[in-house]
Biotite code that builds the C-alpha atoms (Angstrom):
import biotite.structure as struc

atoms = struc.array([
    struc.Atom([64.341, 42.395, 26.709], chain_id="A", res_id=1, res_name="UNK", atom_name="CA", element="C"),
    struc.Atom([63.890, 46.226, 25.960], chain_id="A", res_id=2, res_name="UNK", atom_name="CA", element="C"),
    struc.Atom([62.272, 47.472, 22.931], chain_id="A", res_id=3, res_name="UNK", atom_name="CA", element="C"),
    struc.Atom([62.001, 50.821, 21.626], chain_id="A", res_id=4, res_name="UNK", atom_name="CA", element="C"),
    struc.Atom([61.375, 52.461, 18.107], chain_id="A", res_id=5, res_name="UNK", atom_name="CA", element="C"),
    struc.Atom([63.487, 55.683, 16.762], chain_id="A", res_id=6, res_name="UNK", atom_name="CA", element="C"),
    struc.Atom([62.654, 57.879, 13.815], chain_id="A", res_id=7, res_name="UNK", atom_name="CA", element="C"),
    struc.Atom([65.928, 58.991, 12.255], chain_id="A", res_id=8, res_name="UNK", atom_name="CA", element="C"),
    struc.Atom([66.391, 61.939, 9.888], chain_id="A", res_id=9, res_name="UNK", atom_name="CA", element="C"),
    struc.Atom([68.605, 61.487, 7.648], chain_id="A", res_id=10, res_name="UNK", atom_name="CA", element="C"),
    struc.Atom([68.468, 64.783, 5.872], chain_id="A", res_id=11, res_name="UNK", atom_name="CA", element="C"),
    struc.Atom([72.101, 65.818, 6.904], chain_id="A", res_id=12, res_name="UNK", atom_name="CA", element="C"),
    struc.Atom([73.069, 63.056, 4.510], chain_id="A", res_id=13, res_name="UNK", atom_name="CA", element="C"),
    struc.Atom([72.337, 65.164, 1.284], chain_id="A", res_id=14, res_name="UNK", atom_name="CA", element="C"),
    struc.Atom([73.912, 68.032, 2.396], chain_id="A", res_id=15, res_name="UNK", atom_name="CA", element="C"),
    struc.Atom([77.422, 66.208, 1.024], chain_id="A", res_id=16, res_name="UNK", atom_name="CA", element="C"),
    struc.Atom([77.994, 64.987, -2.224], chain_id="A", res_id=17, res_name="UNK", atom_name="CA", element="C"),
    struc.Atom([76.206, 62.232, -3.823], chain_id="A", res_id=18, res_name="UNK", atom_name="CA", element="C"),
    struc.Atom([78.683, 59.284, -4.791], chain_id="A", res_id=19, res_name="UNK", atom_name="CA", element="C"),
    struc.Atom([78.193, 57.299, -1.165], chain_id="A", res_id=20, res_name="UNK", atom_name="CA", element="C"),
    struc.Atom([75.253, 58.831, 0.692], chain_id="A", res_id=21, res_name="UNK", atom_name="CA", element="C"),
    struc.Atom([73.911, 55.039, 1.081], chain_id="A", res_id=22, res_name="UNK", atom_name="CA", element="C"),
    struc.Atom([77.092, 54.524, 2.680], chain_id="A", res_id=23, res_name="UNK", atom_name="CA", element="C"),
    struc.Atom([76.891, 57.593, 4.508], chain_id="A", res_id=24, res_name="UNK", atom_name="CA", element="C"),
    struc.Atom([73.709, 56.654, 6.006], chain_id="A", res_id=25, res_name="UNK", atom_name="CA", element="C"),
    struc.Atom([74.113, 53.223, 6.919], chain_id="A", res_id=26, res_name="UNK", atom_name="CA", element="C"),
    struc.Atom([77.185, 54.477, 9.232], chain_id="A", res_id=27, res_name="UNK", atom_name="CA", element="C"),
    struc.Atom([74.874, 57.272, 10.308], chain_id="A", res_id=28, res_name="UNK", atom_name="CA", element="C"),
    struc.Atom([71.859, 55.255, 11.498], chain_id="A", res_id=29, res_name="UNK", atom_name="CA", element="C"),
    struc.Atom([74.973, 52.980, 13.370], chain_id="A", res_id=30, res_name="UNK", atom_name="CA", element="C"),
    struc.Atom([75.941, 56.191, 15.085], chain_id="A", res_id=31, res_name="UNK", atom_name="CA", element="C"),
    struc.Atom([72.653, 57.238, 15.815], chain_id="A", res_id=32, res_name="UNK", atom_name="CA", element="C"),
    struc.Atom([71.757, 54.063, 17.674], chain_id="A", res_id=33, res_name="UNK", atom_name="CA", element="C"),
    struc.Atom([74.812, 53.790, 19.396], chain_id="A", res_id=34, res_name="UNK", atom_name="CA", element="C"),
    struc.Atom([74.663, 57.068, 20.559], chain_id="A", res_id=35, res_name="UNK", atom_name="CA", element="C"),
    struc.Atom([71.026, 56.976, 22.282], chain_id="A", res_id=36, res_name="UNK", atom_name="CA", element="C"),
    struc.Atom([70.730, 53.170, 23.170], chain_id="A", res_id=37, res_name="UNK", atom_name="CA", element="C"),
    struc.Atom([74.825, 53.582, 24.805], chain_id="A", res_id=38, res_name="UNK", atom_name="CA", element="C"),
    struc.Atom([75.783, 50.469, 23.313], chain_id="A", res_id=39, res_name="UNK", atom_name="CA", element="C"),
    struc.Atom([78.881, 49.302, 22.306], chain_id="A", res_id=40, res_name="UNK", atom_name="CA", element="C"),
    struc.Atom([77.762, 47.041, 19.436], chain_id="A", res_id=41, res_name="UNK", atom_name="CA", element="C"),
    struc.Atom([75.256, 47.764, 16.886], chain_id="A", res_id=42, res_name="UNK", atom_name="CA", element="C"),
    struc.Atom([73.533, 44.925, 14.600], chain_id="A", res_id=43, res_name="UNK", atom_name="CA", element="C"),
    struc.Atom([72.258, 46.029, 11.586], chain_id="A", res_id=44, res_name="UNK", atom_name="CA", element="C"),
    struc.Atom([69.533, 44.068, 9.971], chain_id="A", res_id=45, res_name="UNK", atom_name="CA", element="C"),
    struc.Atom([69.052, 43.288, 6.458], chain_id="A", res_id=46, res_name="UNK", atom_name="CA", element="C"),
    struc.Atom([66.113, 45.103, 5.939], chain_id="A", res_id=47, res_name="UNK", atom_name="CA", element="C"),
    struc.Atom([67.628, 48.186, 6.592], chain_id="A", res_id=48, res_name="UNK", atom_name="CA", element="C"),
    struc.Atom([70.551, 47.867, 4.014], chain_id="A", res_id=49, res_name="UNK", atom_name="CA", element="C"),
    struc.Atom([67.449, 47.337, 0.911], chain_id="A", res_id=50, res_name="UNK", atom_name="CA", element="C"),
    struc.Atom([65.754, 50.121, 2.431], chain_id="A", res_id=51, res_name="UNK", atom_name="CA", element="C"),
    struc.Atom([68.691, 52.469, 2.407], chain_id="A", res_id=52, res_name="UNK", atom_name="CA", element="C"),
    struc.Atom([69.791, 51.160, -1.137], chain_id="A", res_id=53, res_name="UNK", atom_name="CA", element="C"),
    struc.Atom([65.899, 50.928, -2.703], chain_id="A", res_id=54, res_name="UNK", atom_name="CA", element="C"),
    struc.Atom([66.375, 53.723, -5.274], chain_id="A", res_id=55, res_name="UNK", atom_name="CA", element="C"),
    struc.Atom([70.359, 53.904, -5.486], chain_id="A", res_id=56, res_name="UNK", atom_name="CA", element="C"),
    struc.Atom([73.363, 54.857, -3.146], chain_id="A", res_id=57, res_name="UNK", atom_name="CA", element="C"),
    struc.Atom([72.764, 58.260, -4.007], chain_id="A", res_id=58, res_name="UNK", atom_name="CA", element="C"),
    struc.Atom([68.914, 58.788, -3.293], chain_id="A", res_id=59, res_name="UNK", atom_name="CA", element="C"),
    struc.Atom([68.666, 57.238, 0.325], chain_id="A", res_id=60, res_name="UNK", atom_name="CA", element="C"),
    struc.Atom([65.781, 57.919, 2.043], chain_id="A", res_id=61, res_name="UNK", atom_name="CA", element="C"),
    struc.Atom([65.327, 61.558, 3.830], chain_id="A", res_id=62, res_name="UNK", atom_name="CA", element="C"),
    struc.Atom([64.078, 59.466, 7.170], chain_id="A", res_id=63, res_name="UNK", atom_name="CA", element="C"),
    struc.Atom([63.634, 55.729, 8.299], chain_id="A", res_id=64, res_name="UNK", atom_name="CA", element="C"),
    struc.Atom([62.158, 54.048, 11.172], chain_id="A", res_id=65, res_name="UNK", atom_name="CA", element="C"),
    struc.Atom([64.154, 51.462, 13.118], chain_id="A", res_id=66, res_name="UNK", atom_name="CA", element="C"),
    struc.Atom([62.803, 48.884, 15.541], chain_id="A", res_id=67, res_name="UNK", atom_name="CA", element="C"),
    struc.Atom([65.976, 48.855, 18.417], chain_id="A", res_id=68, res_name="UNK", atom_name="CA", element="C"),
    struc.Atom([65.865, 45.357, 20.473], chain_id="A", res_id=69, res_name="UNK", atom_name="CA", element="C"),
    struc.Atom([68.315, 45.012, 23.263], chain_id="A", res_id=70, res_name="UNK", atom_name="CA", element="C"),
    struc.Atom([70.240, 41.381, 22.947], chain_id="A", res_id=71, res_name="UNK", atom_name="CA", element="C"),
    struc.Atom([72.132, 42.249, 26.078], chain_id="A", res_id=72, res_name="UNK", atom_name="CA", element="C"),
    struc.Atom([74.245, 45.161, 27.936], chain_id="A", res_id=73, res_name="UNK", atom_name="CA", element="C"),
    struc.Atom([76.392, 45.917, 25.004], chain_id="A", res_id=74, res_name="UNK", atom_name="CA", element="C"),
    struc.Atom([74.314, 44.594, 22.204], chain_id="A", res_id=75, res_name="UNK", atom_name="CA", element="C"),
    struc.Atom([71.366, 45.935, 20.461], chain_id="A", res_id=76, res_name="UNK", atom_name="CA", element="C"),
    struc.Atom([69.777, 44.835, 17.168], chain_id="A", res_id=77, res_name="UNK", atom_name="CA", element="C"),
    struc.Atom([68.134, 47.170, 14.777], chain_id="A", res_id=78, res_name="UNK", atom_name="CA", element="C"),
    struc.Atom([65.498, 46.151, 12.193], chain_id="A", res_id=79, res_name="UNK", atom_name="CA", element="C"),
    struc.Atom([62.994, 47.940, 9.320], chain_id="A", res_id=80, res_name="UNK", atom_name="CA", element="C"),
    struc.Atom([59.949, 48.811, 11.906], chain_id="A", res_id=81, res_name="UNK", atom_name="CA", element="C"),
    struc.Atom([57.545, 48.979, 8.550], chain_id="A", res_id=82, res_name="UNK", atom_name="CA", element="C"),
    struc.Atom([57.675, 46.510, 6.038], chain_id="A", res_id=83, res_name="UNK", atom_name="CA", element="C"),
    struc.Atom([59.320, 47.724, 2.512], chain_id="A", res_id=84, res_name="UNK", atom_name="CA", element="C"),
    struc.Atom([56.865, 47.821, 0.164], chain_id="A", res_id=85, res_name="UNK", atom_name="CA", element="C"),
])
């Protein structure tokens, strides 16, 4: 089982308006994995939805750091790499 840990930026969120950037980001971190892990299916842990949404869907956080664990070919699972404090 592969592990690996990715910082993603989500700065590019902000630049649109503010009514669903939690939203925004949570399909943006999806895409992100998807894109560099080249896996079809992307599991999104819980810990990383209250991160996103800690101060409101419109102040996400400008980055986050995600800890990627391959389930198999297809499949990877992404969780919070830091505890929320």
């Amino acid at each position: 089982m592969k592990e690996g840990i990715y910082v993603i930026n989500l700065k590019r969120i902000y630049w649109a308006g503010r009514s669903r950037r939690g939203v925004r980001a949570l399909k943006f971190i999806r895409k992100y994995i998807a894109r560099h892990t080249k896996a079809e299916r992307v599991i999104l842990d819980n810990s990383i939805n209250e991160y996103i949404h800690k101060y409101g869907m419109e102040k996400p956080p400008r980055r986050i750091m995600v800890k990627v664990t391959k389930i198999d070919d297809k499949t990877v699972k992404a969780s919070l790499a830091i505890p929320i404090r």
